[in-house]
C-alpha positions in Angstrom: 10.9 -11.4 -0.2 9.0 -8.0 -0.5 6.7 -10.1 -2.9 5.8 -13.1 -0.5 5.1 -10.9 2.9 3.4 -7.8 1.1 1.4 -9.8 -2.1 -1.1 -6.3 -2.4 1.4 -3.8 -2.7 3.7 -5.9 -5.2 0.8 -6.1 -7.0 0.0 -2.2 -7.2 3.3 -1.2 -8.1 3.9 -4.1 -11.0 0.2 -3.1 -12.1 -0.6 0.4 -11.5 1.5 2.8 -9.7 4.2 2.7 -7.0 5.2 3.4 -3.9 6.7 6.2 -1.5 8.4 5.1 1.8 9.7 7.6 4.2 9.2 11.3 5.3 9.7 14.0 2.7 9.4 17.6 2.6 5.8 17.4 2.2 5.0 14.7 4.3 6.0 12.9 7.9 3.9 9.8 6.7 6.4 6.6 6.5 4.6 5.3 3.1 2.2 6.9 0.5 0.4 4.8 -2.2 0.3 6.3 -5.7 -0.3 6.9 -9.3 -0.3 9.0 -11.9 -4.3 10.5 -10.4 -1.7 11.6 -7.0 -2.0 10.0 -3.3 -4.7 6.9 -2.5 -2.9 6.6 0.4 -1.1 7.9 3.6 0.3 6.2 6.6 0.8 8.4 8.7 0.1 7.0 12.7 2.8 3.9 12.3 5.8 3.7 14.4 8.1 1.3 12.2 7.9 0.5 8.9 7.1 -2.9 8.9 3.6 -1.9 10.7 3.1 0.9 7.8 3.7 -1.9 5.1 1.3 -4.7 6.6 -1.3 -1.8 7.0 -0.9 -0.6 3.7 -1.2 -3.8 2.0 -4.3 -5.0 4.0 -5.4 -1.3 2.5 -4.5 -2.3 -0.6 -6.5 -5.9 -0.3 -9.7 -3.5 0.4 -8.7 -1.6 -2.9 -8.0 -4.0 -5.3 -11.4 -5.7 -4.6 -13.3 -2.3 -4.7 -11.6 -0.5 -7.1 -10.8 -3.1 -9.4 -13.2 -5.9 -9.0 -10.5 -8.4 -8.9 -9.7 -10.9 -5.9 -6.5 -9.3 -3.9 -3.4 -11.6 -3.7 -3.8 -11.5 -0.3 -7.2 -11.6 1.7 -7.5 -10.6 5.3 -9.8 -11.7 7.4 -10.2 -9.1 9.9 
């Protein structure tokens, strides 16, 4: 289910780092993007999680085109 509605950030965390969901002692954010270089990514203005998770994937979309040079799982269009 994770895999079908959030295709970018299944592919980050089978392929190059993982995920952090939820506030910590360091942080208020309700997701973080990482791997082993530290934070790519901080969510920190969404009010559920599910609005964190779509923006962070879309993020993610941006990144894996950029960063990689590969064709995201997911395109957006907006």
């Amino acid at each position: 289910m994770f895999s079908e509605k959030y295709p970018n950030l299944d592919y980050w965390i089978y392929s190059q780092g993982w995920i952090e969901m939820g506030s910590d002692h360091y942080s208020s954010s309700l997701i973080r993007i990482l791997d082993e270089g530290g934070m790519y990514y901080e969510d920190e203005e969404s009010t559920s999680l599910d609005e964190a998770l779509e923006k962070a994937d879309r993020w993610m979309a941006t990144e894996i085109e950029e960063r990689f040079g590969e064709e995201p799982v997911k395109r957006y269009d907006d």
